[in-house]
N, C-alpha and C positions, 0 to 999 in steps of 0.2 A: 433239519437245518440248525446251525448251532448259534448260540443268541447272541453273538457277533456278526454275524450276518446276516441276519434279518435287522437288528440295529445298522448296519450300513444299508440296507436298503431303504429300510424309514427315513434314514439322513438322504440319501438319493431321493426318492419320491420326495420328501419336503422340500429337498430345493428346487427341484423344477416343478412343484408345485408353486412355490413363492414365486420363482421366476414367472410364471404364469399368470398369473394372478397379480403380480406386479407392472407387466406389461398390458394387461387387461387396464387395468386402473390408471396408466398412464393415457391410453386412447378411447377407453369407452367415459370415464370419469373425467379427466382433464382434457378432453379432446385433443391429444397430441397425436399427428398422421403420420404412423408410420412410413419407413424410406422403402423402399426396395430390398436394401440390407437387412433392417428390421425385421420387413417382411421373411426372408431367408430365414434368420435365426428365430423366430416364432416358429416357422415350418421346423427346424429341427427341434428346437425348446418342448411343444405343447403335446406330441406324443409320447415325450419322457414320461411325463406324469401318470398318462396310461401303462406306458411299459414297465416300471416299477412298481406303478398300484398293483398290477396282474399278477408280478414274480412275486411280490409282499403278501397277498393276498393266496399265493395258488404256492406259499411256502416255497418257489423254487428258483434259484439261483440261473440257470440257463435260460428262462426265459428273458431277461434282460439282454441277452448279448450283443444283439440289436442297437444297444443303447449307447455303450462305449464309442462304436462309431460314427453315432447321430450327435455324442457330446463333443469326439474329436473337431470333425468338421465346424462343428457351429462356434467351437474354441477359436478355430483358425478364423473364422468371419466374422467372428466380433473383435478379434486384434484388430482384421484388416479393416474394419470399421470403425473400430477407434483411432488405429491412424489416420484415418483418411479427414476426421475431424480435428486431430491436432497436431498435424504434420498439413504447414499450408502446401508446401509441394504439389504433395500428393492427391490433393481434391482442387488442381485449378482446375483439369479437365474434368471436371464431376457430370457425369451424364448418366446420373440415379433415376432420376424421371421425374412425377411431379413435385415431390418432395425431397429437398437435397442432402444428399445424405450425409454431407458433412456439418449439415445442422443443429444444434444444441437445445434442445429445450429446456435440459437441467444441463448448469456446470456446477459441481457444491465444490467446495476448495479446490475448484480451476482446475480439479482435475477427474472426477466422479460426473459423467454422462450416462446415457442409457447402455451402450454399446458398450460399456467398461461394466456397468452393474450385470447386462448378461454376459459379460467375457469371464465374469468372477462367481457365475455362478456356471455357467460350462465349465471350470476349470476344477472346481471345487469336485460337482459330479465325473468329472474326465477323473481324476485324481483317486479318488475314493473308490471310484469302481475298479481303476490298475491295480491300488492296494490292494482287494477281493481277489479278482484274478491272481496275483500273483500268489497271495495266501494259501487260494486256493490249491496252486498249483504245487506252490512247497507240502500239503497235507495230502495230496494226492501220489507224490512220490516215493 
């Protein structure tokens, strides 16, 4: 494996490492309860970490593939989750459950919440891993 590509896998596992471990410390540390949504994007988020520690660790590229479309998805549901908290429209009908999920626990300059900090880190990994693949695919040709 050529030492660009295991450098983008370290950057992939470190962020949804961070991501992880960022959400962690929002609810087990600050007792903040996750929404329904939350919960969604954790379920895609927390087996990144495994999936890239695995290809990182086992030197190989294909075992991630998995992962691109656990980043996609969870990209798309932290948009619609961050809409939903700043677009009033769109959360008058909020039926998240017991926690609403257009609720805020962090706003930092009115516009950084939870559902924006993992939109930016799905995005980052969704990103990063296109770039590989398509590298990949230009040196395969």
């Amino acid at each position: 494996m050529k030492k660009s590509m295991e450098t983008a896998l370290f950057l992939l596992w470190a962020t949804s490492l961070v991501a992880t471990v960022g959400s962690l410390f929002f609810s087990e540390v600050l007792g903040y309860a996750p929404c329904e949504l939350c919960w969604y994007q954790r379920i895609l988020m927390y087996p990144l970490v495994l999936i890239y520690g695995t290809a990182l660790w086992k030197k190989k590229w294909d075992v991630a593939f998995p992962a691109i479309i656990m980043s996609g998805i969870g990209m798309f549901v932290s948009i619609y989750h961050y809409m939903l908290q700043k677009i009033p429209s769109l959360s008058a009908a909020d039926t998240c459950g017991l926690v609403p999920c257009n609720g805020q626990y962090i706003n930092v300059f009115g516009f950084v919440t939870i559902p924006f900090l993992a939109g930016i880190a799905f995005i980052i990994i969704f990103i990063v891993h296109l770039f590989v693949v398509v590298k990949k695919g230009r040196n395969n040709v």
